[in-house]
N, CA, C and O atoms as a GROMACS GRO file, in nm:
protein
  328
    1UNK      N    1   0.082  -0.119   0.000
    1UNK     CA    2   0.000   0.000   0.000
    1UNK      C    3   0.087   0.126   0.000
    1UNK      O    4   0.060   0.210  -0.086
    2UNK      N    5   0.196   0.153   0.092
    2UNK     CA    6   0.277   0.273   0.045
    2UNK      C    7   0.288   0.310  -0.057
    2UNK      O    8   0.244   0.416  -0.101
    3UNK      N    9   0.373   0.198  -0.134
    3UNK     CA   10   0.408   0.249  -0.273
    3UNK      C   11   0.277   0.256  -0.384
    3UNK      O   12   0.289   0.321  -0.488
    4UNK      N   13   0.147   0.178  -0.348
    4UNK     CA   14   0.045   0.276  -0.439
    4UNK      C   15   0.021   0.387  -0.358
    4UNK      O   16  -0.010   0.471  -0.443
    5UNK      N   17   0.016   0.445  -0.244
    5UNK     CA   18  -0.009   0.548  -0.225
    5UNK      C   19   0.119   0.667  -0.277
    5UNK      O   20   0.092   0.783  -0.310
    6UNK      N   21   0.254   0.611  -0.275
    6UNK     CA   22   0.349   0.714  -0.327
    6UNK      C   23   0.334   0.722  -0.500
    6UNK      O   24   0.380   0.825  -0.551
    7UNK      N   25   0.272   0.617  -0.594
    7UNK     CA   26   0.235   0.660  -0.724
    7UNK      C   27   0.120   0.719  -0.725
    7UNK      O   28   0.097   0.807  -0.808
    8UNK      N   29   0.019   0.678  -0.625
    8UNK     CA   30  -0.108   0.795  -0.572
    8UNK      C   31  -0.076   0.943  -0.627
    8UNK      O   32  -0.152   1.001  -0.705
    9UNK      N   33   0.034   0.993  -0.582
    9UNK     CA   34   0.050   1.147  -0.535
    9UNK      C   35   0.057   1.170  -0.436
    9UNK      O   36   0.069   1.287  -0.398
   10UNK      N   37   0.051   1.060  -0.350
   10UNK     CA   38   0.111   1.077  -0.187
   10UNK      C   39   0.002   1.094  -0.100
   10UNK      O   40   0.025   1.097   0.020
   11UNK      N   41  -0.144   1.110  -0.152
   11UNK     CA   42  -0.250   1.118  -0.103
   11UNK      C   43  -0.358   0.984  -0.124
   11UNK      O   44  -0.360   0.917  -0.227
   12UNK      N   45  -0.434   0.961  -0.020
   12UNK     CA   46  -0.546   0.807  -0.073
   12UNK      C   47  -0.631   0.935  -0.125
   12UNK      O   48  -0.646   1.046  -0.076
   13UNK      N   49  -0.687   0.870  -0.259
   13UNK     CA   50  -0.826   0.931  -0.330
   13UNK      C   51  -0.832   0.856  -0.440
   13UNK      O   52  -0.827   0.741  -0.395
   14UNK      N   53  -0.838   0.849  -0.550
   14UNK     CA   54  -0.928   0.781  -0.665
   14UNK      C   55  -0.807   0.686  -0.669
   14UNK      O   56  -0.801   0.571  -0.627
   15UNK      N   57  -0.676   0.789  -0.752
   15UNK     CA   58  -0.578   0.742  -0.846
   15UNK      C   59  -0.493   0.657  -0.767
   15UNK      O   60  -0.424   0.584  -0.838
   16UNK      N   61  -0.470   0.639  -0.606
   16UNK     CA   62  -0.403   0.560  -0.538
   16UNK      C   63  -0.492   0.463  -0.510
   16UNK      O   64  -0.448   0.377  -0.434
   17UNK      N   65  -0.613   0.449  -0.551
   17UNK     CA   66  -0.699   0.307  -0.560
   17UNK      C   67  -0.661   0.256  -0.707
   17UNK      O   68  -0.654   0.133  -0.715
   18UNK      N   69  -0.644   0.304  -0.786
   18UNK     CA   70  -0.620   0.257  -0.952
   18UNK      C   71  -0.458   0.192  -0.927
   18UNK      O   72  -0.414   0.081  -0.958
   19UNK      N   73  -0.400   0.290  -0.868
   19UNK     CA   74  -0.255   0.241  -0.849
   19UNK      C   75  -0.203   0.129  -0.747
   19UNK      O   76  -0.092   0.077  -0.757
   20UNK      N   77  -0.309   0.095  -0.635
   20UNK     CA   78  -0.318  -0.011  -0.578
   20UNK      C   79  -0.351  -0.128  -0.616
   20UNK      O   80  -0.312  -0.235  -0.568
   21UNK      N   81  -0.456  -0.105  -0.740
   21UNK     CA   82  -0.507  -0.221  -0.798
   21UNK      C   83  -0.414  -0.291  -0.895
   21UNK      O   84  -0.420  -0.412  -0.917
   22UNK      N   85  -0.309  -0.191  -0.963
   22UNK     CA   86  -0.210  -0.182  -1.071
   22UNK      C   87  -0.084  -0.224  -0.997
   22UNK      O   88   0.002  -0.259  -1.077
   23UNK      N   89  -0.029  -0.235  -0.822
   23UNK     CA   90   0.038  -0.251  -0.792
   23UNK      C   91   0.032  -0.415  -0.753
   23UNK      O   92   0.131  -0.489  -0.757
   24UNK      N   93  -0.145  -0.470  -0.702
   24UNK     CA   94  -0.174  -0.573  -0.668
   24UNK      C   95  -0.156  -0.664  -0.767
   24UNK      O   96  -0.093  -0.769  -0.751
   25UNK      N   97  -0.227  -0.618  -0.909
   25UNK     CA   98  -0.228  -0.706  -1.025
   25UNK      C   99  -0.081  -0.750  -1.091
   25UNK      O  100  -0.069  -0.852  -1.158
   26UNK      N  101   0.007  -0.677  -1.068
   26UNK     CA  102   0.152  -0.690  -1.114
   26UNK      C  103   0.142  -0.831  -1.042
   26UNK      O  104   0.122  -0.933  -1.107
   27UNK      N  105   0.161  -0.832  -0.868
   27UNK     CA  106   0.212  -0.928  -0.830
   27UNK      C  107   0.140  -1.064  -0.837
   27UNK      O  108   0.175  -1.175  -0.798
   28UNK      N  109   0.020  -1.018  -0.902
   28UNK     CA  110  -0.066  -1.182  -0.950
   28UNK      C  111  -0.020  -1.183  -1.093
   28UNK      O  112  -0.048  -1.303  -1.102
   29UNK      N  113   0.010  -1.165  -1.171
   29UNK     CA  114   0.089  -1.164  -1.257
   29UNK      C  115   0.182  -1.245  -1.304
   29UNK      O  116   0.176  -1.348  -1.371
   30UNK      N  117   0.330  -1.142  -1.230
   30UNK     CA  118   0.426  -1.224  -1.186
   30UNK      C  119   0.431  -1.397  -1.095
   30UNK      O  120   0.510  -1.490  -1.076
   31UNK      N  121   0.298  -1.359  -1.064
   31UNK     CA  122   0.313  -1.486  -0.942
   31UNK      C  123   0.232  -1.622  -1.062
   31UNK      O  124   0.280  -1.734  -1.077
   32UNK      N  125   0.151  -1.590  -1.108
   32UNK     CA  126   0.106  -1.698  -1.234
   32UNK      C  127   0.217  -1.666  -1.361
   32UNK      O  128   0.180  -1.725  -1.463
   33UNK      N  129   0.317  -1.604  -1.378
   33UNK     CA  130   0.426  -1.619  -1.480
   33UNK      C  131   0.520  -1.708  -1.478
   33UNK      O  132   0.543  -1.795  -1.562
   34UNK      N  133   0.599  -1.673  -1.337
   34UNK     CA  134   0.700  -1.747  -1.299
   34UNK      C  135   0.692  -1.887  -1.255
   34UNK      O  136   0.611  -1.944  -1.182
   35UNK      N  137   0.820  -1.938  -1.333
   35UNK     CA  138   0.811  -2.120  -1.283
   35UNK      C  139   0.838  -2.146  -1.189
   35UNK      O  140   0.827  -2.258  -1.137
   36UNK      N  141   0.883  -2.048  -1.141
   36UNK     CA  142   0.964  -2.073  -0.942
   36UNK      C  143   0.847  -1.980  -0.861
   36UNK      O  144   0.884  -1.922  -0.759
   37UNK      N  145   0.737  -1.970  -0.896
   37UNK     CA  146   0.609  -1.918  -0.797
   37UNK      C  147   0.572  -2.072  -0.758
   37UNK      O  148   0.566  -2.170  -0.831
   38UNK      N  149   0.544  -2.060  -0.599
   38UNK     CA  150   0.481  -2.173  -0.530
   38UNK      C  151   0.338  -2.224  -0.585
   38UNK      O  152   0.316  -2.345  -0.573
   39UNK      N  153   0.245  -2.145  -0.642
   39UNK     CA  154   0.121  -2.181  -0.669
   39UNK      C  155   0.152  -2.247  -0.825
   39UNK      O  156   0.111  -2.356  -0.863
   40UNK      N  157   0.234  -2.152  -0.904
   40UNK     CA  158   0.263  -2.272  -1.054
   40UNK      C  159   0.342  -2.422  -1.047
   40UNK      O  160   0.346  -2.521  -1.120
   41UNK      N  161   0.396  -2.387  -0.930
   41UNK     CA  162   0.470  -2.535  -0.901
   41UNK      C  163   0.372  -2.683  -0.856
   41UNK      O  164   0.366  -2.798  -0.900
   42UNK      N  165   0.307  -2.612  -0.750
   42UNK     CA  166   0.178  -2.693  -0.712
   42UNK      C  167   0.052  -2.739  -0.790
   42UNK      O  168  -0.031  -2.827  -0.768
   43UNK      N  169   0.066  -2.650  -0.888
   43UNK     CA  170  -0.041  -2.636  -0.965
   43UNK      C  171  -0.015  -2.735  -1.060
   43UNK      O  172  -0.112  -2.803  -1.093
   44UNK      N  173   0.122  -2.767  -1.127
   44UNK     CA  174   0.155  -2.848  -1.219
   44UNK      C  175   0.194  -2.994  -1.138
   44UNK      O  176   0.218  -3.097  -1.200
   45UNK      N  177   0.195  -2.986  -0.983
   45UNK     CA  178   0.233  -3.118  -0.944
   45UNK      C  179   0.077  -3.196  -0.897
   45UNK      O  180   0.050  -3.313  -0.870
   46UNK      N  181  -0.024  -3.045  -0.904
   46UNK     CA  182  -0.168  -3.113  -0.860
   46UNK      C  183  -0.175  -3.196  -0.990
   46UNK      O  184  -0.199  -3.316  -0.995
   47UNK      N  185  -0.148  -3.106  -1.107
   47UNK     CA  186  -0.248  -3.182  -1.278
   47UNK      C  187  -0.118  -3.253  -1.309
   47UNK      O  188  -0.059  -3.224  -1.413
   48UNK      N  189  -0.072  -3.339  -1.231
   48UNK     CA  190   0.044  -3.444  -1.265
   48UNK      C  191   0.083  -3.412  -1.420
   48UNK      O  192   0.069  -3.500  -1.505
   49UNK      N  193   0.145  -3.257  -1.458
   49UNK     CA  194   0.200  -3.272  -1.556
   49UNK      C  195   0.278  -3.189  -1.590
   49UNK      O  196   0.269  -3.092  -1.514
   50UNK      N  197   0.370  -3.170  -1.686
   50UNK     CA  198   0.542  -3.134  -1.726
   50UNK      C  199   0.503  -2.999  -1.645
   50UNK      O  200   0.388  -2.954  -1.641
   51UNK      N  201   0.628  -2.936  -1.573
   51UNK     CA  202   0.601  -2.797  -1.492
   51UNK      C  203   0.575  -2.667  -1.639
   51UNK      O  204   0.495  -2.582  -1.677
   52UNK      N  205   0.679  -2.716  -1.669
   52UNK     CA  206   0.718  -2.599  -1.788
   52UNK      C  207   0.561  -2.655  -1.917
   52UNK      O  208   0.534  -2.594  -2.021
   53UNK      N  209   0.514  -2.732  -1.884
   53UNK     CA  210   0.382  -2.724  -1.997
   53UNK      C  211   0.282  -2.635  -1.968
   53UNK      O  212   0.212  -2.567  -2.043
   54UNK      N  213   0.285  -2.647  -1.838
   54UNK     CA  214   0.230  -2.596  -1.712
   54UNK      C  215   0.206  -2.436  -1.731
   54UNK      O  216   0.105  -2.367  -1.746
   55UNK      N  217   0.343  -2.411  -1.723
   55UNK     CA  218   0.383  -2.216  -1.772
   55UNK      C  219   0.323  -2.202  -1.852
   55UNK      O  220   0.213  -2.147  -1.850
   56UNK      N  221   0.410  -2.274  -2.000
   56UNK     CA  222   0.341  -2.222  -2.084
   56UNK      C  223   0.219  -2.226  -2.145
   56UNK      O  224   0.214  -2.173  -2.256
   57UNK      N  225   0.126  -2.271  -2.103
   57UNK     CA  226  -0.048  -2.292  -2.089
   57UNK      C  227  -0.085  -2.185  -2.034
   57UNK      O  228  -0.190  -2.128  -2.068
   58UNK      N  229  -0.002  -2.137  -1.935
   58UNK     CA  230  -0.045  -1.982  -1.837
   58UNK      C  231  -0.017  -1.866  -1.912
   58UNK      O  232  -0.104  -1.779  -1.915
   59UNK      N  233   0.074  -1.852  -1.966
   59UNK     CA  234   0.156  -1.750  -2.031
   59UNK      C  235   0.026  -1.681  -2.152
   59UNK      O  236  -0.002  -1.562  -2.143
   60UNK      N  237  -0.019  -1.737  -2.220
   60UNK     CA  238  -0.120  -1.700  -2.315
   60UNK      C  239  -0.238  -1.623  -2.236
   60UNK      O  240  -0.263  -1.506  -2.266
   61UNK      N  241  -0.292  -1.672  -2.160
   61UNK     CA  242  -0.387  -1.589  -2.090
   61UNK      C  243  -0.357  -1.471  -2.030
   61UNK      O  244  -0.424  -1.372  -2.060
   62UNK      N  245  -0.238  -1.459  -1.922
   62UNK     CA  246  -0.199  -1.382  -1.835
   62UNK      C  247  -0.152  -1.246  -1.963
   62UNK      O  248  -0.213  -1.139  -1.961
   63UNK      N  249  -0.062  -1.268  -2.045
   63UNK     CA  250   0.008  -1.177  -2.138
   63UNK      C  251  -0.146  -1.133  -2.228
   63UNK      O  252  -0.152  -1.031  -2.297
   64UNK      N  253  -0.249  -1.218  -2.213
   64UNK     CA  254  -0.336  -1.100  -2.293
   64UNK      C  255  -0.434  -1.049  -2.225
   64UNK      O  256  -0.515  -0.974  -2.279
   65UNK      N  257  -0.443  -1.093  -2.057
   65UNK     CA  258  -0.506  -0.974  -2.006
   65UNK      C  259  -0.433  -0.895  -1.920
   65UNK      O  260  -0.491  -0.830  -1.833
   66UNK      N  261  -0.257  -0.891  -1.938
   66UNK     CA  262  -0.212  -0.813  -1.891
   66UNK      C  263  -0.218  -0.667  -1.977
   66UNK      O  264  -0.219  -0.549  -1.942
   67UNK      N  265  -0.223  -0.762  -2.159
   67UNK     CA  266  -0.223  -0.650  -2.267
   67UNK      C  267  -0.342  -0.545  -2.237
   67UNK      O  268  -0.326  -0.426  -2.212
   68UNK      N  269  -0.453  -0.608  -2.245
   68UNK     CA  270  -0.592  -0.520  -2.198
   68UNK      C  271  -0.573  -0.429  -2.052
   68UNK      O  272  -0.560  -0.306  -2.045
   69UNK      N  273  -0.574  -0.482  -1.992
   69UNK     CA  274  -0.523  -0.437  -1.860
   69UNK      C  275  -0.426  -0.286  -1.851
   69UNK      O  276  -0.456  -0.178  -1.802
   70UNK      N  277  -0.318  -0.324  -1.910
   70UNK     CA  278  -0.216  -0.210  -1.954
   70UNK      C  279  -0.304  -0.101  -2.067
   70UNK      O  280  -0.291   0.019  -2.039
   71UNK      N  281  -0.349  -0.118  -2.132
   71UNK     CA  282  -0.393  -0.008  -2.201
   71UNK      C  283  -0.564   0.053  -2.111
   71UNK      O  284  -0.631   0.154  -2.136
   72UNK      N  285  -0.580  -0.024  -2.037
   72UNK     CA  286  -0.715   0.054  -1.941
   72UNK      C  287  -0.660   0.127  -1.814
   72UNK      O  288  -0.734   0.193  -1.741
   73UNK      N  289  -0.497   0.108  -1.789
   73UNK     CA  290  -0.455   0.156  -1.699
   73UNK      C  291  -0.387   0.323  -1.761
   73UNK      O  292  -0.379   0.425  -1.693
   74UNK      N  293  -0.354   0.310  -1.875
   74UNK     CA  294  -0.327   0.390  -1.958
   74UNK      C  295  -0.401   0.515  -1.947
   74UNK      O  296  -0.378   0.632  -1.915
   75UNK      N  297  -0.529   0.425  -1.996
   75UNK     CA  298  -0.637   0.518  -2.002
   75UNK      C  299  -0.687   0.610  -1.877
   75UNK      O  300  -0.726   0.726  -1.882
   76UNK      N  301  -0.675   0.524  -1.761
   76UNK     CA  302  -0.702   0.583  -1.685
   76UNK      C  303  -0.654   0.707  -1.608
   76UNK      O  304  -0.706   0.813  -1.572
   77UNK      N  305  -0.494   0.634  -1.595
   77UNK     CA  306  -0.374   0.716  -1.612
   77UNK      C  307  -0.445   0.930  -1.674
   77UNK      O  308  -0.480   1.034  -1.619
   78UNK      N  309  -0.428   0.876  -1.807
   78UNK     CA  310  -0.474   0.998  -1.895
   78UNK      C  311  -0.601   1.108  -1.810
   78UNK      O  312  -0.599   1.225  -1.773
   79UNK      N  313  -0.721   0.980  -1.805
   79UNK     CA  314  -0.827   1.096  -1.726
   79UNK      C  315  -0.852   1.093  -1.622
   79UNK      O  316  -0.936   1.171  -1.577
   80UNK      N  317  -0.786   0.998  -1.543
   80UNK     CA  318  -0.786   1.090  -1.370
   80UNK      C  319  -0.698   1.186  -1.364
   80UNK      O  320  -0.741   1.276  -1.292
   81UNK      N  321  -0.595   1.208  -1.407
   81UNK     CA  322  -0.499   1.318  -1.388
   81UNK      C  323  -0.538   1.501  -1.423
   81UNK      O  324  -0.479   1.605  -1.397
   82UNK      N  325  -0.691   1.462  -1.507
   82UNK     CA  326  -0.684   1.603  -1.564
   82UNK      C  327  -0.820   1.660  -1.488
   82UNK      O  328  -0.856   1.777  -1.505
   0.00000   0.00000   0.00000
């Protein structure tokens, strides 16, 4: 929470809720990207199958609603600021 409140503007109000959400979603992200995250490891030893098939089955989803994601943050970016 600091650091969305320090991309906030240093104040809680709209844009340090957008930037909290943008700070939260990174680390679900990263955490369904990586092959050394505890939940992709488990996840591929629950569906008894290859780790790395595993990733890359994840990788397609995550990278295209990170794509969407990034351009609504964009956006938002643009008109809360003005």
């Amino acid at each position: 929470i600091p650091m969305a409140i320090q991309f906030g503007g240093g104040e809680v109000g709209p844009l340090a809720v957008v930037s909290f959400a943008a700070v939260a979603g990174g680390g679900v992200f990263g955490d369904h990207c990586s092959p050394l995250s505890d939940t992709t490891v488990l996840s591929s030893l629950g569906g008894a199958c290859d780790h790395m098939d595993h990733v890359r089955t994840q990788l397609p989803y995550a990278l295209s609603v990170a794509a969407v994601v990034s351009v609504l943050y964009l956006a938002l970016g643009f008109v809360m600021t003005r």
